[in-house]
C-alpha positions as CSV (number, residue, x, y, z in Angstrom):
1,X,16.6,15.1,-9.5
2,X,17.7,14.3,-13.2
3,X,19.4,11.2,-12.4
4,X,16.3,10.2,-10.1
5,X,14.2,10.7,-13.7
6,X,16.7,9.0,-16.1
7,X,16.9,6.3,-14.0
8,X,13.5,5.8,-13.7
9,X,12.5,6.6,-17.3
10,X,15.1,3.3,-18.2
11,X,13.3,1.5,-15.9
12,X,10.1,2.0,-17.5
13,X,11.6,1.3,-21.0
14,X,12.6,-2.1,-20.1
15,X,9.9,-2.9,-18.1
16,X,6.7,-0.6,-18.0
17,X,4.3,-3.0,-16.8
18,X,6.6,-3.7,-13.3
19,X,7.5,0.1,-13.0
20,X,4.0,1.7,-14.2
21,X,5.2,5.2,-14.3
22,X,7.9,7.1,-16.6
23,X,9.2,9.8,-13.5
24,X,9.2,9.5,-10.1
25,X,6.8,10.7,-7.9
26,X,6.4,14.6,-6.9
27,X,7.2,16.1,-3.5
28,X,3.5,16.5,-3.8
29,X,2.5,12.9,-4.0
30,X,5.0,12.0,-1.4
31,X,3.3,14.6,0.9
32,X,0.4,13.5,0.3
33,X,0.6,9.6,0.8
34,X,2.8,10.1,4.0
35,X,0.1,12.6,5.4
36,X,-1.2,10.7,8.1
37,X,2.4,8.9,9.0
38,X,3.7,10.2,12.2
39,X,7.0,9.3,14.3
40,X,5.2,7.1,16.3
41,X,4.0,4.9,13.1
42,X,7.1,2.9,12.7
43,X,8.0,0.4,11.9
44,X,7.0,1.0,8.3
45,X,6.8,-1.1,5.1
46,X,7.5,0.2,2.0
47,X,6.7,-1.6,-1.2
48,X,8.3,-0.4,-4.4
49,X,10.1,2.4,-2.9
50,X,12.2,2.8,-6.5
51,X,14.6,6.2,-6.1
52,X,12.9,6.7,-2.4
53,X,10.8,10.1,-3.3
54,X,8.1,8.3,-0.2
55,X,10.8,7.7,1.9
56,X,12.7,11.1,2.0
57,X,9.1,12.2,3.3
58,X,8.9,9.3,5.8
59,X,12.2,10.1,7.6
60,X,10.8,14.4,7.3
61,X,7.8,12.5,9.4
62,X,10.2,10.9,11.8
63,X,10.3,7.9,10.5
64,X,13.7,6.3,12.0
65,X,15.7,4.9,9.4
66,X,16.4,1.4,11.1
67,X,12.4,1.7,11.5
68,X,12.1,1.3,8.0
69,X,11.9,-2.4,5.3
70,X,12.0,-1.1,1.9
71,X,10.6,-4.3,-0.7
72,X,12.1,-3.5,-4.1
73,X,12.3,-5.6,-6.9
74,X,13.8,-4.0,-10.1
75,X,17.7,-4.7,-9.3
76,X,18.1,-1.2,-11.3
77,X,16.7,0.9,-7.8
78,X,18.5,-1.5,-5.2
79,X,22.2,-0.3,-5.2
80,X,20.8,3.5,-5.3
81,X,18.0,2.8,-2.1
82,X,21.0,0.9,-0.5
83,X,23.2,3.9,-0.8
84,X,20.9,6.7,0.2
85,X,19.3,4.6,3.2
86,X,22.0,3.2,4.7
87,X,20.5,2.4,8.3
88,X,17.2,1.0,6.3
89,X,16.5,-2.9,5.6
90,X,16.3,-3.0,1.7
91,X,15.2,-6.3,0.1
92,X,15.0,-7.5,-3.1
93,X,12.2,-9.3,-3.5
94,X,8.6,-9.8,-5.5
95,X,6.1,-8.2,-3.2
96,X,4.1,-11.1,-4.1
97,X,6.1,-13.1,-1.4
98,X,5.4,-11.1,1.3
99,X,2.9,-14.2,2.5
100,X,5.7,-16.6,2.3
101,X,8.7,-14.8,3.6
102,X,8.6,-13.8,7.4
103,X,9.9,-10.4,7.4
104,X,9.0,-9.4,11.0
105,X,8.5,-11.5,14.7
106,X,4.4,-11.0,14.9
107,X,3.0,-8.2,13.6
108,X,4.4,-5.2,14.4
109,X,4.3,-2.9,11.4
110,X,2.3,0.8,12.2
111,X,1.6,1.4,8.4
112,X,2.4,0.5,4.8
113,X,3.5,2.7,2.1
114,X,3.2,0.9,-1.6
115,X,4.0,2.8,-4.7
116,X,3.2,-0.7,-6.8
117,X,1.4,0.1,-9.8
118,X,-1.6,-2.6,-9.2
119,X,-3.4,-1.2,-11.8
120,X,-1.2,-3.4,-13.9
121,X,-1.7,-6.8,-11.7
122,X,-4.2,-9.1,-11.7
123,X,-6.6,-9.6,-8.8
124,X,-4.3,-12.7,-7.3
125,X,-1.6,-10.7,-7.0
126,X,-3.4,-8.0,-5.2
127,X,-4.3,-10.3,-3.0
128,X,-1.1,-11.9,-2.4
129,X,0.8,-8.6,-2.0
130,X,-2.3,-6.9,0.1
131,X,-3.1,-9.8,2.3
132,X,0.8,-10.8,3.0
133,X,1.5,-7.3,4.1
134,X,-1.4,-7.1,6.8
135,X,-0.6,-10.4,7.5
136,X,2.4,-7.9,9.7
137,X,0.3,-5.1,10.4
138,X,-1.0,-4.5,14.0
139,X,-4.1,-3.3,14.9
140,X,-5.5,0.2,13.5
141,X,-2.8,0.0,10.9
142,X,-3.2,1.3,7.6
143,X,-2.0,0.6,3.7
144,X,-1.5,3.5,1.6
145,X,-1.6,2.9,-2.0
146,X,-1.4,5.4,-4.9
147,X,-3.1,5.3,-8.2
148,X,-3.5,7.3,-11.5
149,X,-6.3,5.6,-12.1
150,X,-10.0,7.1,-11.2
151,X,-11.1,4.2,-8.9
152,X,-9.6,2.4,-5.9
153,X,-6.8,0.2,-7.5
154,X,-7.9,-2.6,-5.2
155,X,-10.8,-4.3,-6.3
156,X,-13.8,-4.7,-4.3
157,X,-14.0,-8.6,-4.7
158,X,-10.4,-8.1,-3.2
159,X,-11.7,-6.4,-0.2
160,X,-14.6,-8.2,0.4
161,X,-12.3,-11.4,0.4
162,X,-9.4,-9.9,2.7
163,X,-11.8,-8.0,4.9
164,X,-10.8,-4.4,4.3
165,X,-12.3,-1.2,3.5
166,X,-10.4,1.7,1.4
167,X,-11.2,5.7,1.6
168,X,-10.1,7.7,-0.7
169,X,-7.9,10.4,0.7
170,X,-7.3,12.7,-1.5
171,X,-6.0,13.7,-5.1
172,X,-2.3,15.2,-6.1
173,X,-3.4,17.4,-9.1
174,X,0.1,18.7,-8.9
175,X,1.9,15.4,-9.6
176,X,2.5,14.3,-13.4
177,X,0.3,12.9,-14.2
178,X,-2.5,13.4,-11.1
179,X,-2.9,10.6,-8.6
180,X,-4.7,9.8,-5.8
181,X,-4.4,8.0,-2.7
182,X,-5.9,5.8,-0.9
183,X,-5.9,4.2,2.8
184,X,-6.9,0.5,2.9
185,X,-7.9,-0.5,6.8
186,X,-9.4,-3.4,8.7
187,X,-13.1,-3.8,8.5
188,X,-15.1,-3.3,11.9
189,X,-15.7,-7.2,13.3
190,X,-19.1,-8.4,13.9
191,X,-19.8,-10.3,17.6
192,X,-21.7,-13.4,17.3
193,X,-23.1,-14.5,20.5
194,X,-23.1,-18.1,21.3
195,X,-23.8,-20.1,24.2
196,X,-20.4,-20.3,25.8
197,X,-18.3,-17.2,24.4
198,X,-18.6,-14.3,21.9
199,X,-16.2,-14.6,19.1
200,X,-15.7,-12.0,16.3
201,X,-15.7,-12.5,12.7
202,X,-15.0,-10.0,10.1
203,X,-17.6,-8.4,8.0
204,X,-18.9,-9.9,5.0
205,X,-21.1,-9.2,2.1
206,X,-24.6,-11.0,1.9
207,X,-24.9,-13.1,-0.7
208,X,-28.3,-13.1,-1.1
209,X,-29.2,-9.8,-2.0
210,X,-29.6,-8.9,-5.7
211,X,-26.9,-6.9,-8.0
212,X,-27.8,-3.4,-7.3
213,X,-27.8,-4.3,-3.6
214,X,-24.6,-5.7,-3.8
215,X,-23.3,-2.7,-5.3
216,X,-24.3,-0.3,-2.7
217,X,-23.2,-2.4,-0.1
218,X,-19.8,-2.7,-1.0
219,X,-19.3,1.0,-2.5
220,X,-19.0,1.5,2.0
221,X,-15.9,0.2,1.2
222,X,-14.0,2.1,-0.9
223,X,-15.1,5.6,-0.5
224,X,-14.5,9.6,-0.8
225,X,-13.0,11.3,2.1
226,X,-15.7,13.8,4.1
């Protein structure tokens, strides 16, 4: 949609580094990080949902519309999301708070969809927006994150510190420019035996293995699809 491209092309004038992309994202993009999004997913949290090209494809998935939170922060995007998603809960906020704000009773969310260009943050804000929104996320959930970049957006440090693994998905060769998309889970737990229970603690990485070691250890983590 034109207006969809002026708006977001104004956007990016004013503020590149908070909107990270001239145009919205394609039909193919959307597609693509909604792929593995199903009815029974929801609720769903959205994180810089801008003119809503991810979630037109999450209601085409099922997605209900009072199932979805959409987390926008450029004021420019929030009267337009509020119009076209009526029956959603849009709020405008820094992503950044999601650890200080309590947007949900427990943690219910299924999945989250972030078109944040974290490229552009630096690794405390990762963590602040990553680790607040699992901090809602049930069990088995997933965050999918985009990126135009040719790596996993999160960084492993990041990962190794929140205790998640990413796999690449796939690649959108048809969106302008190509992006790929990744799905950011819960790492397996370890059982450590002791005499009176078995508790779980999450993965980590050694820290006494050399460089090269270290590398291959945590390049499990953020991966190619089979």
């Amino acid at each position: 949609m034109s207006h969809d491209f002026f708006s977001f092309f104004l956007a990016w004038m004013s503020a590149p580094g908070r909107v990270g992309a001239i145009a919205p994202s394609s039909p193919a993009l959307a597609d693509l990080i909604t792929s593995e999004i199903t009815a029974s997913s929801g609720p769903i949290l959205e994180l810089g949902p801008g003119t809503g090209a991810f979630t037109y494809q999450l209601l085409n998935r099922g997605i209900r519309q009072q199932d979805l939170t959409l987390v926008e922060y450029g004021s420019e995007f929030m009267k337009l999301l509020q119009v076209r998603f009526p029956g959603a809960r849009v709020l405008w906020m820094d992503a950044a708070r999601l650890a200080t704000e309590r947007l949900f009773d427990g943690a219910p969310v299924g999945a989250v969809v972030s078109g944040l260009p974290m490229l552009n943050m630096s690794p405390r804000k990762i963590i602040s927006i990553v680790g607040g929104a699992f901090s809602y996320m049930r069990p088995g959930a997933a965050f999918y994150q985009f990126t135009y970049g040719m790596r996993c957006p999160v960084p492993r440090p990041v990962l190794d510190r929140l205790g998640l693994k990413a796999k690449l998905i796939d690649r959108a060769m048809l969106n302008v420019p190509p992006a790929a998309v990744y799905r950011l889970t819960r790492r397996p737990q370890n059982k450590l035996v002791t005499r009176n229970a078995v508790v779980s603690a999450p993965a980590m990485v050694p820290t006494n293995i050399g460089p090269a070691e270290a590398e291959h250890h945590t390049s499990r983590d953020c991966t190619t699809a089979a």
